[in-house]
TORPAGU-318434 format. One record per atom (N, C-alpha, C): residue in three letters; z, y, x. Coordinates in steps of 0.2 Angstrom, whole numbers, plus 2048, in hexadecimal, padded with zeros to 3 digits. Atoms other than C-alpha are relative to their C-alpha. Example, Ala and Ser with C-alpha at 12.3 -4.5 7.8 and 13.67 -1.06 7.14 Angstrom:
BEGIN
ALA8007FA804/ALA8277EA83E/ALA800806804/SER7FF7FA7FC/SER8247FB844/SER8038057FC/
This chain:
BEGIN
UNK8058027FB/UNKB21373B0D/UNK803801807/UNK7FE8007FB/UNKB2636EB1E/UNK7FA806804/UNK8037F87FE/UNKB2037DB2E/UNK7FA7F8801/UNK8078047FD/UNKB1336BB33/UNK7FC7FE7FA/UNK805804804/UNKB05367B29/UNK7FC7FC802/UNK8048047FC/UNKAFA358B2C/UNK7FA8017FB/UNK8097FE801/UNKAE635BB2A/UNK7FE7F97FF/UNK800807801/UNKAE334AB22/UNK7F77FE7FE/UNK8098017FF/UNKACF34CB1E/UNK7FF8087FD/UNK8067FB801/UNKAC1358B18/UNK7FB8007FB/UNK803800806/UNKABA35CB0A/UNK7F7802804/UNK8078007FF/UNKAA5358B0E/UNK7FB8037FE/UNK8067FF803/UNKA9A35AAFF/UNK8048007FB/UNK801801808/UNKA99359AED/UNK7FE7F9800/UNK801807800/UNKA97347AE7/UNK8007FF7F8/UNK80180080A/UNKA8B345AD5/UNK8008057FE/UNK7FD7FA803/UNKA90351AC9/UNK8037FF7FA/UNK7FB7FE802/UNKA9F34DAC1/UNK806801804/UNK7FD7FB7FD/UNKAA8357ACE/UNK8057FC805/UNK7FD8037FD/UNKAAB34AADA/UNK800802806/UNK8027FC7FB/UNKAAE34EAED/UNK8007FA806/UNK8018067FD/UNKAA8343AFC/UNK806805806/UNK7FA7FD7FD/UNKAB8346B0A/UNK7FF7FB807/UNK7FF8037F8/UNKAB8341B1D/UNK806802800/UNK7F78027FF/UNKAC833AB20/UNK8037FF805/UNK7FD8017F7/UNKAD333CB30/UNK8067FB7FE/UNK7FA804801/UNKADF330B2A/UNK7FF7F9804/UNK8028087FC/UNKADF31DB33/UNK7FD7FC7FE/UNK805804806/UNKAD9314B22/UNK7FD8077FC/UNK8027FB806/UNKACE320B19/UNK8018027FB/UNK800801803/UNKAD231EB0A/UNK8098037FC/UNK7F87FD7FF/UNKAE6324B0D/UNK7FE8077FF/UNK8017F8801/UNKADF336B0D/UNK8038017F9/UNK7FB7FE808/UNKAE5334AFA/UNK8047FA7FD/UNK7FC802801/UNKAF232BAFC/UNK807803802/UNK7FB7FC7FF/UNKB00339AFF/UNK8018037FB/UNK8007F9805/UNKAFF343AED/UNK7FD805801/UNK8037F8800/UNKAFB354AEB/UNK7FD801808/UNK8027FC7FA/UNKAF135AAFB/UNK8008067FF/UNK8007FB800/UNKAF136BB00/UNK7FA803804/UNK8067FE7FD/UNKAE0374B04/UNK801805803/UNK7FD7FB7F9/UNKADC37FB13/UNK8008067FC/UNK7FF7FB803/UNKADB38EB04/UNK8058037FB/UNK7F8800805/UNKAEE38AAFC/UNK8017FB7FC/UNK7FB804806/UNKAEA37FAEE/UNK7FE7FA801/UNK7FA8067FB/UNKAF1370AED/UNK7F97FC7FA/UNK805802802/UNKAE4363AE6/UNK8037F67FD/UNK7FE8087FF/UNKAE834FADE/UNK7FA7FF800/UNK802804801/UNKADC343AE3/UNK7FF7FA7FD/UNK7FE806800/UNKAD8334ADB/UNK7F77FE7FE/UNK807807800/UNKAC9326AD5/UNK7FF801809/UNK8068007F8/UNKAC7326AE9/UNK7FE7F9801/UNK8028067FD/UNKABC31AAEF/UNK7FC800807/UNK8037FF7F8/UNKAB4317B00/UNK7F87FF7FF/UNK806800800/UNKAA131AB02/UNK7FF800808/UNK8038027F9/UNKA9C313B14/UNK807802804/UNK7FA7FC7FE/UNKAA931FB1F/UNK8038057FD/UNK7FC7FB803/UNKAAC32CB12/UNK8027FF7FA/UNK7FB801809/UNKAB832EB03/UNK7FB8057FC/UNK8037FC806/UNKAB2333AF4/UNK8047FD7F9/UNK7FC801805/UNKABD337AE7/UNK7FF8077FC/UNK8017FA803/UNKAC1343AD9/UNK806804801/UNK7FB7FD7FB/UNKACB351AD8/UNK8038017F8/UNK7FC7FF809/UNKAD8354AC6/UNK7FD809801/UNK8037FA803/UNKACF363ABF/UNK7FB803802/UNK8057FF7FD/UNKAC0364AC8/UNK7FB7FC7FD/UNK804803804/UNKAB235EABB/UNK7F9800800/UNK80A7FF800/UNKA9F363AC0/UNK800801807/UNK8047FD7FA/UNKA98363ACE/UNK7FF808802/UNK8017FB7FC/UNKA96375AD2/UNK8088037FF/UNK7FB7FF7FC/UNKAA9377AD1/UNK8017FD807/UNK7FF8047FA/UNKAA8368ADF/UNK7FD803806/UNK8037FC7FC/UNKA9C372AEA/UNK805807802/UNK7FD7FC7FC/UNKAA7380AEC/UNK8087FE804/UNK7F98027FA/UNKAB6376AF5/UNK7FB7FE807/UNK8018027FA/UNKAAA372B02/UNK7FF803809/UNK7FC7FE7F8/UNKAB1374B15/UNK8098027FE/UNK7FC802804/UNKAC2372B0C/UNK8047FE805/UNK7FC8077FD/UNKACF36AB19/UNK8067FF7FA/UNK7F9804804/UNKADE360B10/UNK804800804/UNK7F88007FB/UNKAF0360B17/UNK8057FD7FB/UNK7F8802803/UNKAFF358B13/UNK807804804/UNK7F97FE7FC/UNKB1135CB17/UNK8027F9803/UNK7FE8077FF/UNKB16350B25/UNK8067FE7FF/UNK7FC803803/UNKB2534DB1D/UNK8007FC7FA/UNK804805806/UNKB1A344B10/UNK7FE7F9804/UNK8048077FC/UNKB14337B1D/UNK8057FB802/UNK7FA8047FF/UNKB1C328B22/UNK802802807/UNK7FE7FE7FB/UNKB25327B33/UNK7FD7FB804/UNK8058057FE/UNKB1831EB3F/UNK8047FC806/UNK7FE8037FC/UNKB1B310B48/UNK802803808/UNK7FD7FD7FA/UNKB2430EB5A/UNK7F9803805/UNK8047FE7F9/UNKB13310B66/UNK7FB8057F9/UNK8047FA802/UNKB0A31DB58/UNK8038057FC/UNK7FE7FB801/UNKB0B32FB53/UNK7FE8047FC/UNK8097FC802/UNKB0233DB4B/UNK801806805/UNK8017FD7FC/UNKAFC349B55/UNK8028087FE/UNK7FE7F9800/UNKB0535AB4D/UNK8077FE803/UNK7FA8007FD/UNKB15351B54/UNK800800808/UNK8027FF7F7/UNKB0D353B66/UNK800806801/UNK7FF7F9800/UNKB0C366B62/UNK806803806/UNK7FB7FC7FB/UNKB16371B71/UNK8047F9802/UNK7FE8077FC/UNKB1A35FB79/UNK7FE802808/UNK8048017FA/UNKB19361B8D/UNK7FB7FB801/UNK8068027FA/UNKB0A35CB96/UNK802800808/UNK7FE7FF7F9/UNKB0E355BA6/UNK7FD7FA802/UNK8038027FE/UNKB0934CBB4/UNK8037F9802/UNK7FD808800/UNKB0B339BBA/UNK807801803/UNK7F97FE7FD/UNKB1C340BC4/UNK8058047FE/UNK7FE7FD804/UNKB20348BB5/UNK80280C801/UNK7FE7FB800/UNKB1D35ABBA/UNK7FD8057FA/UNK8027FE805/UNKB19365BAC/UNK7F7804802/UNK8047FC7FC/UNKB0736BBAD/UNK7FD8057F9/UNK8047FD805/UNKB04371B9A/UNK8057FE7FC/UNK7FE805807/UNKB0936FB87/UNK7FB8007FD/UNK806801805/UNKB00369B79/UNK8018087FC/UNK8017FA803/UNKAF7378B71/UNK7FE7FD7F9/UNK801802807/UNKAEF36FB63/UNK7FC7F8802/UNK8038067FF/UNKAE335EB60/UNK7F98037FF/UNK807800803/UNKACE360B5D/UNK7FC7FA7FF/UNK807806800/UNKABF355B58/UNK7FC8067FD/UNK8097FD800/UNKAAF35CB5C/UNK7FC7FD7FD/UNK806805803/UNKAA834DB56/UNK7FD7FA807/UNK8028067F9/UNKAA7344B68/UNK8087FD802/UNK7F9803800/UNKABB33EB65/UNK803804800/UNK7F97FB7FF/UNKACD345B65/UNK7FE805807/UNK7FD7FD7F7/UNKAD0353B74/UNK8058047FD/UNK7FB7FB801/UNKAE035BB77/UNK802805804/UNK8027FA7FD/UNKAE136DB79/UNK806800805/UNK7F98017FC/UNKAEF370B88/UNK801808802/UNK8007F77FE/UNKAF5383B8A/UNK8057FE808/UNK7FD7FF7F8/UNKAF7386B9E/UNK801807800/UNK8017FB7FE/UNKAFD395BA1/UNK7FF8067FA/UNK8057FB804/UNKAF43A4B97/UNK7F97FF7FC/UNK808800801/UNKAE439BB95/UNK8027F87FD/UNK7FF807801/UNKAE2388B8D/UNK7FA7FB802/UNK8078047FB/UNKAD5378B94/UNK8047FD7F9/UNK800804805/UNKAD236AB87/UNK7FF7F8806/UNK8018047FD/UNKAD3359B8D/UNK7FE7F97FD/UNK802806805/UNKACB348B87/UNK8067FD7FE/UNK7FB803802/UNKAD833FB7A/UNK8007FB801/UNK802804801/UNKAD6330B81/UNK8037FC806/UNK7FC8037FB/UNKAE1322B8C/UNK7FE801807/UNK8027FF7F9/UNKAD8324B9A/UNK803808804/UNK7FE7FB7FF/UNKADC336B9B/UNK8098037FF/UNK7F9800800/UNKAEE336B92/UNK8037F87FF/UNK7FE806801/UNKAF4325B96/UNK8058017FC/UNK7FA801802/UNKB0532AB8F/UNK8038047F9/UNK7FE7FA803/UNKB0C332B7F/UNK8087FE7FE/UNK7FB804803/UNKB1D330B7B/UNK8068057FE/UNK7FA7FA807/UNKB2633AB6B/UNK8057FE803/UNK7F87FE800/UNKB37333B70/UNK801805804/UNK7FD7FA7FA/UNKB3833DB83/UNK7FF803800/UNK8047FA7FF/UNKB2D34AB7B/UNK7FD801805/UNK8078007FB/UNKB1E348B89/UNK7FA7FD7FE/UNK805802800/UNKB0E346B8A/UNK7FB7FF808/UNK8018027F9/UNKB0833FB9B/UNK7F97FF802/UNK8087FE800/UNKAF6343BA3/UNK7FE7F9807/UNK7FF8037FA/UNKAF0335BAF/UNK7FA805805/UNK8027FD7FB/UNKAE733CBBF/UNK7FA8027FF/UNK8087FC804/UNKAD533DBB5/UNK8028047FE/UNK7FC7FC803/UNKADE346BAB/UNK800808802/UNK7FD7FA7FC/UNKAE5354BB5/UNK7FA801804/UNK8047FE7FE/UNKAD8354BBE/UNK7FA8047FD/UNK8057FB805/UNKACC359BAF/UNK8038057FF/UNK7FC7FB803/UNKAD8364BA9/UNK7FF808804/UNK8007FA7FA/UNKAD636EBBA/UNK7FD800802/UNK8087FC7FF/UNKAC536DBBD/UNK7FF8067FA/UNK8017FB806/UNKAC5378BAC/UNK802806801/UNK7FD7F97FF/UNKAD0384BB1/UNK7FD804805/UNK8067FC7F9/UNKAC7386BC3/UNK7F98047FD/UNK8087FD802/UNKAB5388BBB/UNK8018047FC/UNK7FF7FB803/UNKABF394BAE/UNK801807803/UNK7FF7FA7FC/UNKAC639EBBB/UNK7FC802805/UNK8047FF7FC/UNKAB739EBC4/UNK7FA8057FE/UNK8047FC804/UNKAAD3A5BB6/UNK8038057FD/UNK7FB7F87FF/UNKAB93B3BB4/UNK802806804/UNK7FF7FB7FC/UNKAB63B9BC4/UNK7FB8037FF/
């Protein structure tokens, strides 16, 4: 296993009860969630998917050796991972976002203002976490804020909304720290 794993979905619920499980999938096409082989759960073990099929926006598949329903019920809150050296190598203008990991953060004149700390979803879209300093702001993932990401020269570039949100965060942080 490589040191990066990618977090490719989430185990939901239980689904029926022949020990099927319904899985939110962070992948592009849903249904790719089990399409890398063995996944690796967030408590070590490695799990095969297969019958998946799509129900609305979530997968629901089984899992080899998971047969009733209340084994299905206790994988729930589960995340999945691959080794991204399992994944393919994504085209010229897309990435995945553990390769943005400790990437500078910098500004439109390329001064450095941060690096990437991690990615979240709250559930109101991607944010990405940026460590300044000792302390970290999160910023919306979202072109308006990072017009620019770009693996080859190892940057990720904030436009002026951007940095601005970034350090209104850090102001009202260190304001409430006084």
């Amino acid at each position: 296993m490589s040191d990066k794993r990618i977090l490719i979905g989430r185990i939901v619920a239980a689904h029926g009860l022949k020990g099927e499980v319904k899985i939110k999938s962070f992948t592009e096409a849903p249904l790719d969630v089990a399409s890398y082989g063995a996944v690796l759960a967030s408590d070590g073990r490695k799990f095969q998917l297969v019958h998946e099929r799509l129900q609305g926006e979530t997968v629901i598949a089984a899992i080899k050796g998971i047969n009733d329903r209340n084994s299905a019920e206790t994988l729930r809150g589960l995340d999945l991972y691959v080794d991204r050296a399992d994944l393919p190598e994504p085209e010229d203008d897309e990435f995945y976002h553990a390769d943005l990991i400790d990437l500078p953060v910098t500004d439109a004149s390329g001064a450095e203002v941060g690096r990437v700390l991690a990615f979240h979803n709250f559930g109101g879209g991607d944010v990405m976490e940026v460590k300044r300093g000792t302390a970290s702001v999160f910023v919306p993932f979202t072109v308006k804020m990072v017009p620019t990401v770009d693996v080859k020269t190892k940057r990720v570039v904030l436009s002026a909304d951007g940095l601005a949100a970034m350090l209104e965060v850090n102001e009202k942080s260190a304001a409430g720290a006084a």
